[in-house]
Backbone as a printed PyTorch tensor [residue, N CA C, xyz], in Angstrom:
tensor([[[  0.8350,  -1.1840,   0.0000],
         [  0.0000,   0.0000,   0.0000],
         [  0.8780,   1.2450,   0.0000]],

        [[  0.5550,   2.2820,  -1.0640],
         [  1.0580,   3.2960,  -0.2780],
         [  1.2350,   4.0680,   0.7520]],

        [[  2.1080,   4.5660,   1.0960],
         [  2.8780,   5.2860,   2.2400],
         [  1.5890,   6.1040,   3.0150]],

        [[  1.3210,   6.6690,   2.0770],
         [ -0.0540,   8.0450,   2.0040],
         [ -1.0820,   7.6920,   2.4930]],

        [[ -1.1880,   6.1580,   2.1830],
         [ -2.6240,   5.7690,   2.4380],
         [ -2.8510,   5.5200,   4.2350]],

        [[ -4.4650,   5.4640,   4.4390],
         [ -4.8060,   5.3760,   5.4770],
         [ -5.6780,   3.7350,   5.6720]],

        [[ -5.4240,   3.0010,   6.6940],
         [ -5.8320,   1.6010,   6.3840],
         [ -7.5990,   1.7610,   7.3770]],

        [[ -8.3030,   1.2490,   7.1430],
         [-10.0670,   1.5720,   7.8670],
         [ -9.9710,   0.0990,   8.1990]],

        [[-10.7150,   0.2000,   9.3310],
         [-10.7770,  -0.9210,   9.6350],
         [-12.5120,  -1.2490,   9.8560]],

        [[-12.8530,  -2.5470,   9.2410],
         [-14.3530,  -3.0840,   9.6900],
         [-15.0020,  -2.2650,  10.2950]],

        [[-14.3990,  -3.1040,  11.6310],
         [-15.3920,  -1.9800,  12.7730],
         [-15.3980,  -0.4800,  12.9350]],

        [[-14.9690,   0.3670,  12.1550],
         [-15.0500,   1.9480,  12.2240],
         [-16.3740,   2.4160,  12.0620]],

        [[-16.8780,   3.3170,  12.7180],
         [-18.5770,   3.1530,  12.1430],
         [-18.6760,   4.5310,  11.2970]],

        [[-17.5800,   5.4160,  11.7970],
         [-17.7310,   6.8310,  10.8920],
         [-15.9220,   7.3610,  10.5680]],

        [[-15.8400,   7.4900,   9.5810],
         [-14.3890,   7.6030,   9.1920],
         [-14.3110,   9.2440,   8.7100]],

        [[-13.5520,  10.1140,  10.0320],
         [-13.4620,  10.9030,   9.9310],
         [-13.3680,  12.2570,   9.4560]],

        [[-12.2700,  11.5690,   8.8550],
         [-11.6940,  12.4400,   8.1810],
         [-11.9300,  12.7630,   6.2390]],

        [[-12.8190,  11.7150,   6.3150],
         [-13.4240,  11.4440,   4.9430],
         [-14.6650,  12.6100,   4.5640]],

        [[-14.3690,  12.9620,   3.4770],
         [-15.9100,  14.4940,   2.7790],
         [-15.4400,  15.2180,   3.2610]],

        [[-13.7430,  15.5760,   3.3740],
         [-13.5360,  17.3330,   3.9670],
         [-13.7210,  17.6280,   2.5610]],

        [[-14.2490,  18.8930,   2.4560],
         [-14.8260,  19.8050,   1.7030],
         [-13.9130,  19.8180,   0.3430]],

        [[-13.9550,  19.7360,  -0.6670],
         [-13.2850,  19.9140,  -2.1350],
         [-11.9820,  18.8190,  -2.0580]],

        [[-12.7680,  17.7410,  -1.6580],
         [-11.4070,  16.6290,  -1.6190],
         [-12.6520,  15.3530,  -1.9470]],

        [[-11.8470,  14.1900,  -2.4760],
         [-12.0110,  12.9070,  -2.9920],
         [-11.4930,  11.8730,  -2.3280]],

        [[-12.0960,  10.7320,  -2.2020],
         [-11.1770,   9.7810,  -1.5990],
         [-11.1820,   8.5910,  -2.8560]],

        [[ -9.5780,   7.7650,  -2.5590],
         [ -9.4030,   7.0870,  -3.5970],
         [ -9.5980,   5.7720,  -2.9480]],

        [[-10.5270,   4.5850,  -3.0740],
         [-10.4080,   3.7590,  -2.1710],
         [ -9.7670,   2.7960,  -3.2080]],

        [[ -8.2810,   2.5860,  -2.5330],
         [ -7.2080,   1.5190,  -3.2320],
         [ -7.8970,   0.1200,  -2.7170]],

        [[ -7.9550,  -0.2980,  -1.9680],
         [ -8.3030,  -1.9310,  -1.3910],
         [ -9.5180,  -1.8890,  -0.7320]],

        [[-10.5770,  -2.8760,  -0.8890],
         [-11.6980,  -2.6030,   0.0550],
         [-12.6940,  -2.4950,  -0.0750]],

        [[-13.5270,  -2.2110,   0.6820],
         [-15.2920,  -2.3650,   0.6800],
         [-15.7050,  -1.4880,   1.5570]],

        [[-15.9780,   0.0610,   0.8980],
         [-16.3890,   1.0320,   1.9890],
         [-18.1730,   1.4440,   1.5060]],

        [[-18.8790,   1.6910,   2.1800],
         [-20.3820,   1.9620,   1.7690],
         [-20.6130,   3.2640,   2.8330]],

        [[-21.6010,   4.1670,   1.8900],
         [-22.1630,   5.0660,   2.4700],
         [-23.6620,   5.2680,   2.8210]],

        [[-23.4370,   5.3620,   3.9630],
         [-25.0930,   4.6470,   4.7440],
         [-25.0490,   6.0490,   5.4750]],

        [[-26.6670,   6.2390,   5.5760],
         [-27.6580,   7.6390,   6.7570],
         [-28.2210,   6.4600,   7.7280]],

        [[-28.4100,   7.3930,   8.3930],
         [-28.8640,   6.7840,  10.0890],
         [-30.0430,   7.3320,  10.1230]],

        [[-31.2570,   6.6130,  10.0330],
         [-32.7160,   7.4820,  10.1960],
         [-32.5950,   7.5940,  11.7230]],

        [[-34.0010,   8.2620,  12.3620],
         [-34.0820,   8.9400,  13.5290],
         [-34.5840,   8.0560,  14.5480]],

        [[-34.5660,   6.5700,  14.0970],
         [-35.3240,   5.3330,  15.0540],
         [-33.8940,   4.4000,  14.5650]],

        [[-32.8930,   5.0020,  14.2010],
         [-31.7900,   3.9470,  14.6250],
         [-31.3250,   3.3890,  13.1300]],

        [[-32.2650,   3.1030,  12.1330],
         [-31.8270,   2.3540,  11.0630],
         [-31.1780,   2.7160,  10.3120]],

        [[-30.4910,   2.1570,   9.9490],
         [-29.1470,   2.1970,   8.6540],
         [-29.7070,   1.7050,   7.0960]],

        [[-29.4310,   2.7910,   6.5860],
         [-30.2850,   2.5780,   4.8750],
         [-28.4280,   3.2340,   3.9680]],

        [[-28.2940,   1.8150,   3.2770],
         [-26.5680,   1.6900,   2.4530],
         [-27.4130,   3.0910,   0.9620]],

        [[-26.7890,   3.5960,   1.1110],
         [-27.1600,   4.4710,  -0.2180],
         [-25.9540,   3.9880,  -1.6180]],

        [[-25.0640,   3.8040,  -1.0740],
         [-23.9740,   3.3430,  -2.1540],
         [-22.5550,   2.7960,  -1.4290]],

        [[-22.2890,   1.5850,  -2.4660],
         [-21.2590,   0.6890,  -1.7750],
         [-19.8340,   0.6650,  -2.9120]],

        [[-18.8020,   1.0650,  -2.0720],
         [-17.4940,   1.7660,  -3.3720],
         [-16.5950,   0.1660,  -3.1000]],

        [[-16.3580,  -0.4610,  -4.0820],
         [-15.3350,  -1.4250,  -3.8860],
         [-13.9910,  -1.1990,  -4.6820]],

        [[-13.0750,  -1.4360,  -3.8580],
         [-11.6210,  -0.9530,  -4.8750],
         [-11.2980,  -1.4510,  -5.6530]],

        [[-10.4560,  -1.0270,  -6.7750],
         [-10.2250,   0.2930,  -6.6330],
         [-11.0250,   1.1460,  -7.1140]],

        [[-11.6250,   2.1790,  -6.5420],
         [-12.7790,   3.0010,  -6.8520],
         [-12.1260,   4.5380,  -6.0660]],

        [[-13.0280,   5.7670,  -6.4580],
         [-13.5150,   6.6140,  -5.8410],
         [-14.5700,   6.9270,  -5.8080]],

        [[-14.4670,   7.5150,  -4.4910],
         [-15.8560,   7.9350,  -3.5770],
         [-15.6070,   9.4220,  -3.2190]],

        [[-16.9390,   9.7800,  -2.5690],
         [-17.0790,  11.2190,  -1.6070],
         [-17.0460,  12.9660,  -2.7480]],

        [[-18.1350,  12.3590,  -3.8930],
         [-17.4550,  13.3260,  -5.1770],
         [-18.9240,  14.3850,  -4.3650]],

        [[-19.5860,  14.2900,  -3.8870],
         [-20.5650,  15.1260,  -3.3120],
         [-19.5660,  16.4930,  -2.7960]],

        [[-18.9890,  16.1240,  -1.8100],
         [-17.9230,  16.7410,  -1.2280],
         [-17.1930,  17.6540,  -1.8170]],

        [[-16.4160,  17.2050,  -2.8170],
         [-15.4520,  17.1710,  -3.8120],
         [-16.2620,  18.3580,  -4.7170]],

        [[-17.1850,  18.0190,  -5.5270],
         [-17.7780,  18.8960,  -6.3300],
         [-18.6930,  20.1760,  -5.8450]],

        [[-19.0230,  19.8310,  -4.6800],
         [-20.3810,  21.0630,  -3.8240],
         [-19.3790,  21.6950,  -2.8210]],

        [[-18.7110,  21.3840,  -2.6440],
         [-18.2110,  21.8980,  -1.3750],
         [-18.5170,  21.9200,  -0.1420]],

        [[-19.9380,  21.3000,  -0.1350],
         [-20.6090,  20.8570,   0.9070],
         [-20.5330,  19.5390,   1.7520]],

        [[-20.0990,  19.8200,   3.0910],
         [-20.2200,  18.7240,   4.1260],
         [-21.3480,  17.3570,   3.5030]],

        [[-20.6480,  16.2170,   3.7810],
         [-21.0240,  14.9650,   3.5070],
         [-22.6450,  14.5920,   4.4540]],

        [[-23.6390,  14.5010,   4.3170],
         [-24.4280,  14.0830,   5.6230],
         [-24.8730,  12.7670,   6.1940]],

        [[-23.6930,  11.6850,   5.3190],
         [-24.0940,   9.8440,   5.7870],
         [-22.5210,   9.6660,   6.3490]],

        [[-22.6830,   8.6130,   6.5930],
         [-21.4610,   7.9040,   7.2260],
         [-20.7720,   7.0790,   6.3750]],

        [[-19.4820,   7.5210,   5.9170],
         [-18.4710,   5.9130,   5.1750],
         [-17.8250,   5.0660,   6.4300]],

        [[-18.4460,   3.8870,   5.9590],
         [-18.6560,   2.7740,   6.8010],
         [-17.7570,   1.4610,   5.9210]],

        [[-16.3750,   1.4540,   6.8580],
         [-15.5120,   0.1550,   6.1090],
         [-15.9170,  -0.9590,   6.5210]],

        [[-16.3900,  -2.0170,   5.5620],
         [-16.8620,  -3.1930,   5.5040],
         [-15.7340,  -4.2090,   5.9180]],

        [[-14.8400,  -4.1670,   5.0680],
         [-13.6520,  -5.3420,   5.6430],
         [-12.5890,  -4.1410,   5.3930]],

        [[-11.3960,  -4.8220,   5.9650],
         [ -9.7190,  -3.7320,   5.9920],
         [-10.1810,  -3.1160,   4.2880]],

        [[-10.0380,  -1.9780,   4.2990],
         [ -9.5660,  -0.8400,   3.3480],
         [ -8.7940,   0.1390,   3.9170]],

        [[ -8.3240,   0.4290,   2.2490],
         [ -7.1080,   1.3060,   2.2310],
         [ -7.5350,   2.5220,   1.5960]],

        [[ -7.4740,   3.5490,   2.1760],
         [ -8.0110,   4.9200,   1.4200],
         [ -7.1610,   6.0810,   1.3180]],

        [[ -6.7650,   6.7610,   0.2100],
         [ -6.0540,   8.1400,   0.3320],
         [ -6.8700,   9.2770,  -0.0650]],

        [[ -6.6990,  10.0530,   0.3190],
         [ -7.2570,  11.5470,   0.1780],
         [ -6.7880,  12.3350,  -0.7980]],

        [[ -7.4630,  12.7240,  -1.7930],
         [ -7.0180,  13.1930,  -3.1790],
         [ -7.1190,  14.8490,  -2.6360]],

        [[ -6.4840,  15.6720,  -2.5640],
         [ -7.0700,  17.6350,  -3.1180],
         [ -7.8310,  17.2220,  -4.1890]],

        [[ -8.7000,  18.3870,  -4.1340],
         [ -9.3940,  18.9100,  -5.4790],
         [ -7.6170,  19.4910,  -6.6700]],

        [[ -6.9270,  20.1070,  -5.9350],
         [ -5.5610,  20.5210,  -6.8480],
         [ -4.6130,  18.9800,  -7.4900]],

        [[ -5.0230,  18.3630,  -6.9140],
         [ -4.1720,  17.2610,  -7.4860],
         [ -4.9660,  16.3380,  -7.9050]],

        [[ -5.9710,  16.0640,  -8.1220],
         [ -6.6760,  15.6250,  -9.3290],
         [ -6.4360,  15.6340, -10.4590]],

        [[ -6.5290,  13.7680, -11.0880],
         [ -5.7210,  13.7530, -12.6660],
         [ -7.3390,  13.9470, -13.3160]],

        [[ -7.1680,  13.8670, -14.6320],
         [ -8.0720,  14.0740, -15.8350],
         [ -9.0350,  13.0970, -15.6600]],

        [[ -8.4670,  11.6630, -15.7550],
         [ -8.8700,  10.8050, -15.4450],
         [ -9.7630,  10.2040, -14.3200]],

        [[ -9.3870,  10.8560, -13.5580],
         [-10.2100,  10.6480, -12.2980],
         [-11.2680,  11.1230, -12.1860]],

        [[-11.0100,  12.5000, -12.7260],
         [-12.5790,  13.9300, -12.4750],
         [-13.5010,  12.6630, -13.4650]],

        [[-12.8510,  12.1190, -15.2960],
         [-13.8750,  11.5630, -15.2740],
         [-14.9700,  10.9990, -15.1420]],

        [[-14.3160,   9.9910, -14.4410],
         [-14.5840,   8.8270, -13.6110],
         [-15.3260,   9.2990, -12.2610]],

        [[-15.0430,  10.3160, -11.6390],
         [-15.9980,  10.9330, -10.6780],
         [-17.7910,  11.4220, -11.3570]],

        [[-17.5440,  11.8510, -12.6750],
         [-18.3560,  12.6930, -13.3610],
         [-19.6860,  11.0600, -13.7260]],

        [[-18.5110,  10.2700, -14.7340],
         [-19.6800,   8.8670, -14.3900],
         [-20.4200,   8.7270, -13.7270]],

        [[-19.6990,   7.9860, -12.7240],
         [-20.3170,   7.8940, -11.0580],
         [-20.9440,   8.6200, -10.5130]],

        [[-21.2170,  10.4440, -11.1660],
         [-22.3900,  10.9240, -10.3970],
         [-23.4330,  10.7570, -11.3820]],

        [[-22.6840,  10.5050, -12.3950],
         [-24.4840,  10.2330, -13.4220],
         [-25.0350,   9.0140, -13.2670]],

        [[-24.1930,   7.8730, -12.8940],
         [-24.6320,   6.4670, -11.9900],
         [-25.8350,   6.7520, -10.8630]],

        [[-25.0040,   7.7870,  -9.6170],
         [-25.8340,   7.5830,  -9.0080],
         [-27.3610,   8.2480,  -9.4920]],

        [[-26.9840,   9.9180,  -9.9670],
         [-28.3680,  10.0950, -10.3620],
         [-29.3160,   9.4720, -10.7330]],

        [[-28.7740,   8.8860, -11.8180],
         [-29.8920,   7.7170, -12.6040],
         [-30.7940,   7.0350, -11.4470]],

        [[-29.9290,   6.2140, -10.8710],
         [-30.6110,   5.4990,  -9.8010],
         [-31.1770,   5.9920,  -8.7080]],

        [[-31.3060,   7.3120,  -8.4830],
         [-31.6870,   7.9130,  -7.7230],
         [-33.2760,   8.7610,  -8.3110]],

        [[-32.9840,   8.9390,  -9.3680],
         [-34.1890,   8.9630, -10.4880],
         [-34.8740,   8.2270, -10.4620]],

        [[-34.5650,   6.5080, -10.5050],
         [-35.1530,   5.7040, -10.4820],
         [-35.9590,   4.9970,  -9.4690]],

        [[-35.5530,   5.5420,  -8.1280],
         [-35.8180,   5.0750,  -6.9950],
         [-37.0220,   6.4080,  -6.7250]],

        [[-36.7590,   7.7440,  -7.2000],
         [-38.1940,   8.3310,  -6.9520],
         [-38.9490,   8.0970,  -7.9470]],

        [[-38.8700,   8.1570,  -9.3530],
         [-40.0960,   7.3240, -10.3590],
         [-40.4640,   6.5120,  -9.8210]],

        [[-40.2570,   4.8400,  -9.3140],
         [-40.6220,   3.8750,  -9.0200],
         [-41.6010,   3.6810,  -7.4640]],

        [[-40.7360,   5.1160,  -7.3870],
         [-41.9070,   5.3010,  -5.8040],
         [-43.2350,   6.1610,  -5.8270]],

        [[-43.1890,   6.9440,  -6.5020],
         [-44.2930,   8.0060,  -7.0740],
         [-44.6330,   8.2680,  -8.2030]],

        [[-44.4240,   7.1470,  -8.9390],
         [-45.2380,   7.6110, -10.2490],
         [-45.1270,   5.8470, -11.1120]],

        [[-46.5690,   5.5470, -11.4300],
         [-46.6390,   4.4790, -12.1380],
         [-46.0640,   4.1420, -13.1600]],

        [[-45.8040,   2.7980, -13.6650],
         [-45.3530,   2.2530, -14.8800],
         [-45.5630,   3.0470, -16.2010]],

        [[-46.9100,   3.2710, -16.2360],
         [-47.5180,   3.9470, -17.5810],
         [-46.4040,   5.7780, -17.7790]],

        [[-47.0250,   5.9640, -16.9130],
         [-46.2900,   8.0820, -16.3710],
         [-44.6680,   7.6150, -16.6660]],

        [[-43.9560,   6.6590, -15.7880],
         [-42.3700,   6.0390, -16.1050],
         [-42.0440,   6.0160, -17.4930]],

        [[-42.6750,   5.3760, -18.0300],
         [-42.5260,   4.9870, -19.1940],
         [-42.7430,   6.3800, -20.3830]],

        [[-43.9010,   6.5870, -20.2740],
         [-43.9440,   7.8190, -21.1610],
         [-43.0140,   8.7880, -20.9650]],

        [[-42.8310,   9.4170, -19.5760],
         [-41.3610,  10.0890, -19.7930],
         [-39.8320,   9.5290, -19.9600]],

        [[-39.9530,   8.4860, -20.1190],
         [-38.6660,   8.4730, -20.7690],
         [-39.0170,   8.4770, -22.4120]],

        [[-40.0390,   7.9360, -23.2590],
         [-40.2680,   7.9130, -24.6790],
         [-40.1450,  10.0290, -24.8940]],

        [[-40.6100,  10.9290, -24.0930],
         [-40.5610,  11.8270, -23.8980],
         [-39.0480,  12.5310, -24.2050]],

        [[-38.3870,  12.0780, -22.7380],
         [-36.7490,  12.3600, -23.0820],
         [-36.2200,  11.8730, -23.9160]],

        [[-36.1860,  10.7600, -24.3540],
         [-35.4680,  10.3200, -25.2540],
         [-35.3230,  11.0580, -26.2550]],

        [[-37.3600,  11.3230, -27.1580],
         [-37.3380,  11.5460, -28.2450],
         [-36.6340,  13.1270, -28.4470]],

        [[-36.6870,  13.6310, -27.0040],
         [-36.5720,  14.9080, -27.4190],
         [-34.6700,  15.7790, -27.1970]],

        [[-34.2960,  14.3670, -26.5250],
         [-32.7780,  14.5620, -26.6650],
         [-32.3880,  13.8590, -27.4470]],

        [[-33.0460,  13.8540, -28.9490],
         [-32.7460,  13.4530, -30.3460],
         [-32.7820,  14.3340, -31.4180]],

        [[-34.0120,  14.8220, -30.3850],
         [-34.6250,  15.9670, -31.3990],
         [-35.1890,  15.5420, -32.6990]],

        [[-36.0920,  14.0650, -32.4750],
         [-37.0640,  13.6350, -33.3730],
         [-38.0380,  12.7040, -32.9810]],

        [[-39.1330,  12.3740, -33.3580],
         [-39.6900,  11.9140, -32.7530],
         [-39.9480,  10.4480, -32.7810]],

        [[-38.8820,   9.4490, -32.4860],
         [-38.1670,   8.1620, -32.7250],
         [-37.1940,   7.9700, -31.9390]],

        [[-37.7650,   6.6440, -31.1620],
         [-36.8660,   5.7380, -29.7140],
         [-36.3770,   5.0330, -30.5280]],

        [[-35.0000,   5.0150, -30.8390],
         [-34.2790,   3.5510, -31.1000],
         [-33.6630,   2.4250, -29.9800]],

        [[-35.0250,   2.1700, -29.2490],
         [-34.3560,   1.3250, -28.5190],
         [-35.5690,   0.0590, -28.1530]],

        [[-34.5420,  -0.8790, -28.2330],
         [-35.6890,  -2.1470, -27.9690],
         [-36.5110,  -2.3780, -26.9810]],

        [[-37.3600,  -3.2850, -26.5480],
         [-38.0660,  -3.3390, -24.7190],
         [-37.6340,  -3.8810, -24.4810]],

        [[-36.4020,  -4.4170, -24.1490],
         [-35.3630,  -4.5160, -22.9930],
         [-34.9170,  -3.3990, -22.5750]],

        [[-33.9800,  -2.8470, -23.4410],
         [-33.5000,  -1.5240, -22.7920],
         [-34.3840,  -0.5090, -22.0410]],

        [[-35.4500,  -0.5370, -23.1310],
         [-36.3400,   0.0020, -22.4490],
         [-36.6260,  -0.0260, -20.7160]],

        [[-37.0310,  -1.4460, -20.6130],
         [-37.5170,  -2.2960, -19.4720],
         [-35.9960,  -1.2040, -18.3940]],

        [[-35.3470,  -1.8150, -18.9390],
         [-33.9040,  -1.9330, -17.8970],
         [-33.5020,  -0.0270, -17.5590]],

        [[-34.1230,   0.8930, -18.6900],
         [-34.0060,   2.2820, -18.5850],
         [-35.1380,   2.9110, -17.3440]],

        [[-36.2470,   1.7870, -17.4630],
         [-37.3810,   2.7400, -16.0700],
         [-37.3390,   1.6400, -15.3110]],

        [[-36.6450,   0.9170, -15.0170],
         [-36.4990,  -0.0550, -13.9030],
         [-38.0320,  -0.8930, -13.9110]],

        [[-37.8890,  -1.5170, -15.1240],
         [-39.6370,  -2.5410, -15.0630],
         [-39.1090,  -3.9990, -16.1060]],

        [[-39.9270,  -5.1900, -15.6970],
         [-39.7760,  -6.1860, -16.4360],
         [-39.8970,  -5.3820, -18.1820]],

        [[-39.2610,  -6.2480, -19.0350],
         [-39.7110,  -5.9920, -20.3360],
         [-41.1790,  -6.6120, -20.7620]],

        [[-41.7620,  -7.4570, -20.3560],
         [-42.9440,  -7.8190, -20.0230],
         [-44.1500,  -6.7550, -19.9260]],

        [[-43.6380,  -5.8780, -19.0440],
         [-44.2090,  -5.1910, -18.6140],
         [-44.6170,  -3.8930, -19.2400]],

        [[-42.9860,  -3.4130, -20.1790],
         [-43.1880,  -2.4190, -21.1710],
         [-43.4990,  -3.2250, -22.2760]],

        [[-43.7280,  -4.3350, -22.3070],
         [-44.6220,  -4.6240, -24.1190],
         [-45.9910,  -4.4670, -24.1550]],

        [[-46.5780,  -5.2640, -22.2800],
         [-48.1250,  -4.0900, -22.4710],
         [-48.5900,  -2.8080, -22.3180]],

        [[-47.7150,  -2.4150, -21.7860],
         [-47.8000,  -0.6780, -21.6470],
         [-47.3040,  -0.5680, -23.6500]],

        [[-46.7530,  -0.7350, -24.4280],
         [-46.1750,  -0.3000, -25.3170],
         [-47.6350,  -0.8350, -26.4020]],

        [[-48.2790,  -1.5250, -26.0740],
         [-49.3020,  -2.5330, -26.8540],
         [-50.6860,  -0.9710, -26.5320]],

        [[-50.6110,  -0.7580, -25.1700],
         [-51.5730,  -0.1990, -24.6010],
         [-51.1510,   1.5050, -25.4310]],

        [[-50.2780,   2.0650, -25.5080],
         [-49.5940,   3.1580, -26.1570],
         [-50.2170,   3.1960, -27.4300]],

        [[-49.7640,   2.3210, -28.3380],
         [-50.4110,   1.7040, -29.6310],
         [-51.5290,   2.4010, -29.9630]],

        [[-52.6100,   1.7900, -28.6930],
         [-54.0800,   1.3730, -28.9220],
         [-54.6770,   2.9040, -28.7150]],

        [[-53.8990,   3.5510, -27.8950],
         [-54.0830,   5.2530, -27.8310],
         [-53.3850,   5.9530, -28.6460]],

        [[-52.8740,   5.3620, -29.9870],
         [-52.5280,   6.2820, -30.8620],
         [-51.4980,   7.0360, -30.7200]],

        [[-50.5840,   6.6920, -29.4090],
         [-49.8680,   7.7640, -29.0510],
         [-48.1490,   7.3760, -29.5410]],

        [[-47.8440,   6.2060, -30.2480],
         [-46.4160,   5.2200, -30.7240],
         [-47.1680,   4.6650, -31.6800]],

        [[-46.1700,   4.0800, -32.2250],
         [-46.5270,   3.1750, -33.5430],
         [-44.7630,   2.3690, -33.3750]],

        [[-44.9370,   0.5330, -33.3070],
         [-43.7060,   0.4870, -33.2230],
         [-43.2750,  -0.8050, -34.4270]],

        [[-41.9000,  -0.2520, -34.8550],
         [-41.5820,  -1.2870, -35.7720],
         [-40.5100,  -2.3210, -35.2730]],

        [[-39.3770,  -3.3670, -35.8860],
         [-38.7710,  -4.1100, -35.4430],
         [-37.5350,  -2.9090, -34.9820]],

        [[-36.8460,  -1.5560, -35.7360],
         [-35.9420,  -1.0550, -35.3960],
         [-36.1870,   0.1300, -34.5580]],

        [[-37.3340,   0.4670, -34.1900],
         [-37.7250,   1.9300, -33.6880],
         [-39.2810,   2.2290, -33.2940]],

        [[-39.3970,   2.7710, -32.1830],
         [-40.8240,   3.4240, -32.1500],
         [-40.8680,   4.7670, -32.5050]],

        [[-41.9340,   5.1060, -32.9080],
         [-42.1860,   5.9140, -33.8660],
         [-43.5780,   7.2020, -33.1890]],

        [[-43.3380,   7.8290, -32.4740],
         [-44.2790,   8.9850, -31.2470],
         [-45.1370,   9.6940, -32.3870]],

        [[-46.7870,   9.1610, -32.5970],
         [-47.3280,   9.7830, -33.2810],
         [-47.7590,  10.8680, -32.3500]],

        [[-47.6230,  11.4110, -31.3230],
         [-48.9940,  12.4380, -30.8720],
         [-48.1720,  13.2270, -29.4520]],

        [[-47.5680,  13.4410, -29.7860],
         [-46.3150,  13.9430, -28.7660],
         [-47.0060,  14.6950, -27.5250]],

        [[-48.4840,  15.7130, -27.8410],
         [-49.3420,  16.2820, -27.0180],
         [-49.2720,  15.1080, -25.8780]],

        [[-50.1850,  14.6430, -26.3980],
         [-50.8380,  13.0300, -25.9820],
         [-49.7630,  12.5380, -24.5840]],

        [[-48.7940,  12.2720, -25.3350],
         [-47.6440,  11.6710, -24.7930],
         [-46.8740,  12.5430, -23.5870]],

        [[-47.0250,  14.0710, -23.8740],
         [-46.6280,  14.7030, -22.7060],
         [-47.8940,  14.6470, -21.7750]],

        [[-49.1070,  15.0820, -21.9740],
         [-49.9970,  14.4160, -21.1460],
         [-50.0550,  13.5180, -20.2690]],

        [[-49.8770,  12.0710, -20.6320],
         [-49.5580,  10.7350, -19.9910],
         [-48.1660,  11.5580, -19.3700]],

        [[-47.3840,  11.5860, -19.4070],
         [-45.9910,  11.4670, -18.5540],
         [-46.1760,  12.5170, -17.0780]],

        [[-47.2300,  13.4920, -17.5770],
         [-47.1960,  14.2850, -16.6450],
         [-47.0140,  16.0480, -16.8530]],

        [[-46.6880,  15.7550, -17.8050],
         [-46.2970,  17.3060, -18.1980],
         [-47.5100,  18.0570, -18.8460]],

        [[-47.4910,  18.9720, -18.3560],
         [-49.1440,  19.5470, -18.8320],
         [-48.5160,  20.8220, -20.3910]],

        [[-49.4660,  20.3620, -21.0630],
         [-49.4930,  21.5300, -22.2680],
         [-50.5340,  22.3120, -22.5090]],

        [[-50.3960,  23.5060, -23.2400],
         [-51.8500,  24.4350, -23.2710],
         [-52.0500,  24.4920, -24.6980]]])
């Protein structure tokens, strides 16, 4: 391990010195997860970094204090990056990983407040319109696997779409006849 590095051990329940403000941690060896403590005691894992990875880009990018706990699972090894000594490579790789978590964090409030049908239409929504035409090239799998639902599930919603005139789909592409329609269903109101 390097010199630099700091070794965590299992049982640590809050690691200190980790999310000082415009800094990164590089976890070289290990299994560190970042878990909140609700107000009756329970521990809910929000995200689990296995090495070699980095973590703590909240920090790093906002400048804002961390508000969960990094919690080392078995011996890890962690160093503390500056925001000034940050390679190219890394910011990447930080930049991923926050569009990782977003996604899934997207996905975890769609799936909690808003049905299959509303899910679904806004993504045929985004898609079409960060194309800037009105055509999904993407199959119902991806589909399925993009709003977190069986593909099963988007072929009757996609059957049911159909039957309201609002898609038309072929073997390479669906095809958004009624885009009104379609912002409607998702939620978005038009005048």
């Amino acid at each position: 391990m390097p010199s630099n590095s700091t070794q965590l051990n299992a049982w640590l329940l809050r690691i200190p010195f980790l999310g000082k403000l415009w800094t990164v941690q590089d976890l070289i060896k290990g299994k560190v997860k970042y878990v909140i403590v609700t107000s009756n005691g329970e521990e809910h894992i929000l995200h689990v970094s296995i090495g070699p990875a980095l973590f703590g880009e909240v920090p790093f990018f906002s400048g804002l204090p961390s508000f969960g706990n990094f919690v080392a699972c078995e011996k890890s090894y962690v160093q503390l990056i500056d925001r000034k000594d940050i390679t190219k490579e890394q910011l990447e790789y930080l930049c991923v990983q926050m569009a990782r978590k977003i996604r899934v964090a997207n996905l975890q409030y769609e799936s909690t407040f808003n049905s299959s049908e509303i899910r679904l239409a806004r993504l045929f929504y985004t898609l079409s319109i960060s194309v800037g035409k009105d055509i999904v090239e993407s199959n119902q799998r991806e589909l399925a696997n993009m709003v977190g639902l069986h593909y099963m599930t988007v072929n009757k919603l996609l059957k049911k779409f159909e039957e309201m005139r609002i898609e038309t789909r072929s073997r390479k592409y669906i095809k958004i006849n009624d885009s009104k329609a379609l912002m409607l269903l998702a939620g978005f109101f038009t005048t």
